[in-house]
Phi, psi and omega in degrees: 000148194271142160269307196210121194241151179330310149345279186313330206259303180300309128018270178335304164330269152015290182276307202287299214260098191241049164317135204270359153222143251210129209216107198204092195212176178274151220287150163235027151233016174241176157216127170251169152186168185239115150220163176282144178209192160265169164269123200225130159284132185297105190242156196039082190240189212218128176259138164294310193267334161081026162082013175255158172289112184255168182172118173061003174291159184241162189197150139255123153217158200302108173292298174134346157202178150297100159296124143264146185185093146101236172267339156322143152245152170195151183255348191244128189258142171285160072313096187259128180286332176325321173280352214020073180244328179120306207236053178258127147247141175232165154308334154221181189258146198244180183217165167300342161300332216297169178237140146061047147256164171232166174193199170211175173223098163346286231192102186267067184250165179274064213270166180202186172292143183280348181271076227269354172298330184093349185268014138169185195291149174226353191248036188315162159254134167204178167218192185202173170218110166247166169087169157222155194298150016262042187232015155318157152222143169270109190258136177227136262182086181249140194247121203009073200276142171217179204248140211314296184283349158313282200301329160310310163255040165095337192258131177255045168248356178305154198196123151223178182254114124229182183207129208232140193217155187257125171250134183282291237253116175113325166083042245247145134238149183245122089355059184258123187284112157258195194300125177255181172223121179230103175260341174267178178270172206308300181334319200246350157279269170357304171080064163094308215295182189303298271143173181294162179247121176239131199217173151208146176246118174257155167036064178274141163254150209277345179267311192220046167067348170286167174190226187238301174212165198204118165219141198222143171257148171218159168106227203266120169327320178262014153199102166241164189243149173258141193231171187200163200193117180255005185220093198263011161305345174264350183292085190265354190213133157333153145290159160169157150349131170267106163094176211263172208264150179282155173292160180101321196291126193236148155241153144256163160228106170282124158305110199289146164227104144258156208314139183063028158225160178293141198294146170120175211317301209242059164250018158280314136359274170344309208270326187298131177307330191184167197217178195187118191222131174203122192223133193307127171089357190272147157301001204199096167292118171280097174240143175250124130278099205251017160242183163257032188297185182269107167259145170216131169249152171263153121277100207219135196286141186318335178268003170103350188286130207284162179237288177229134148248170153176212204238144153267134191250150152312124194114189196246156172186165188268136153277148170251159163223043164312298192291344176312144153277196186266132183149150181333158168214206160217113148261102190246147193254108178223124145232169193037018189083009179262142154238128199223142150197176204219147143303106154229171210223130187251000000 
């Protein structure tokens, strides 16, 4: 039984994730790129589901070395069930609760085991570890995988391949498509959206769908360009690939680097002054400070009126707006003779 479906979650987005200030720009802390290869089923793998039927199950598994990705490290990757997507991996494991998880998504389809009887896999999921270090990869494997709302309406032959593979040297991630069989319409593989959605997310929290950053591919499966987005209020439909990806087909999602700065997710992140997270109706403004200069914040009321001040420290931390009554505000941030400010609503 479905718990909870992607659909259901993107709604949610929707409704929730309302930021005042509203960010639908091309991504600055990735490089994506796209080609054709061949497609290889992962042979002498590790089975995840262990020959059981899955649908919405959760897993942990090992990778095999320490990954980064975005502030995180980790050597154990989630399958996470929550979402009901099939294909959720997170950094750690989550509840309808967690705060500041990240994750990515191979495939945001609704997806489950093909055997509908439930008495065993028609779908293994599994992974493997080549190579040896520091040029490993962790390969993770859904094998004649099928979709949730198809089966629902009866038709079992839709079918897809993918793979998703993690790189030690680079921090790398590769998105490799294989062969599918797709006979229903988009609407019922997709869960509304164009094509698969293929993403990596940072730091979502889980109660009410908000988050930090969201990149995502779009455009023509066989060139597609990638976009991020902190504001899903303009989403009027999942995102995702306009049509489904050929076999053989890899994204990548690269780590941006710049020169002198430290390697991994957030070393574009490093260079920013600040960072600023504000959602209509919350107690609490969230900010990274990410130099050390000296910050002084204002609140100051639409009519011009000063409310709170006070001081910022380097690192991340909370302003309360407990005491605000509800209604528009002004926050402004000044350092070093720079002043930003931003809109929110409490």
């Amino acid at each position: 039984m479905k718990t909870l479906h992607l659909k259901t979650v993107f709604s949610s987005f929707l409704l929730c994730l309302i930021s005042n200030v509203p960010l639908r720009a091309q991504y600055t802390h990735y490089e994506d790129t796209s080609w054709v290869s061949s497609f290889n089923y992962l042979s002498s793998a590790t089975s995840v589901n262990n020959g059981v039927f899955w649908d919405d199950d959760s897993y942990s598994i090992p990778i095999g070395f320490m990954f980064k990705f975005f502030n995180d490290s980790t050597n154990t990757i989630y399958l996470d069930g929550e979402f009901g997507s099939g294909a959720m991996l997170l950094t750690k494991p989550s509840t309808m609760s967690t705060v500041n998880i990240s994750g990515m998504m191979p495939n945001g389809a609704d997806l489950q085991d093909k055997d509908t009887s439930t008495n065993g896999s028609f779908s293994p999921i599994s992974y493997a570890l080549t190579g040896t270090a520091p040029n490993r990869i962790f390969k993770m494997e859904w094998r004649n995988a099928g979709f949730f709302n198809a089966i629902s309406n009866g038709v079992y032959t839709d079918s897809t391949n993918f793979q998703i593979w993690f790189h030690e040297n680079g921090h790398m991630i590769d998105v490799i498509y294989g062969p599918g069989n797709y006979v229903s319409p988009f609407a019922d593989l997709y869960d509304g959206g164009p094509g698969p959605l293929i993403a990596i997310f940072d730091s979502i929290n889980t109660s009410d769908f908000t988050m930090k950053h969201f990149y995502y591919l779009t455009g023509s499966p066989s060139n597609p360009t990638m976009d991020s987005l902190d504001d899903f209020s303009s989403i009027v439909t999942p995102p995702g690939l306009n049509g489904h990806a050929q076999s053989g087909r890899v994204y990548r999602f690269k780590p941006y680097k710049a020169p002198a700065v430290n390697v991994g997710y957030t070393s574009q992140v490093l260079q920013q002054s600040h960072d600023i997270r504000t959602y209509t109706g919350q107690t609490t403004l969230l900010i990274n400070i990410y130099n050390q200069a000296s910050w002084k914040y204002r609140i100051i009321s639409t009519q011009g009126a000063m409310i709170q001040t006070g001081q910022l420290q380097s690192g991340s931390q909370q302003i309360s707006t407990q005491s605000l009554s509800p209604g528009t505000y002004l926050i402004q941030l000044e350092s070093e003779n720079r002043q930003f400010t931003y809109r929110f609503m409490r």
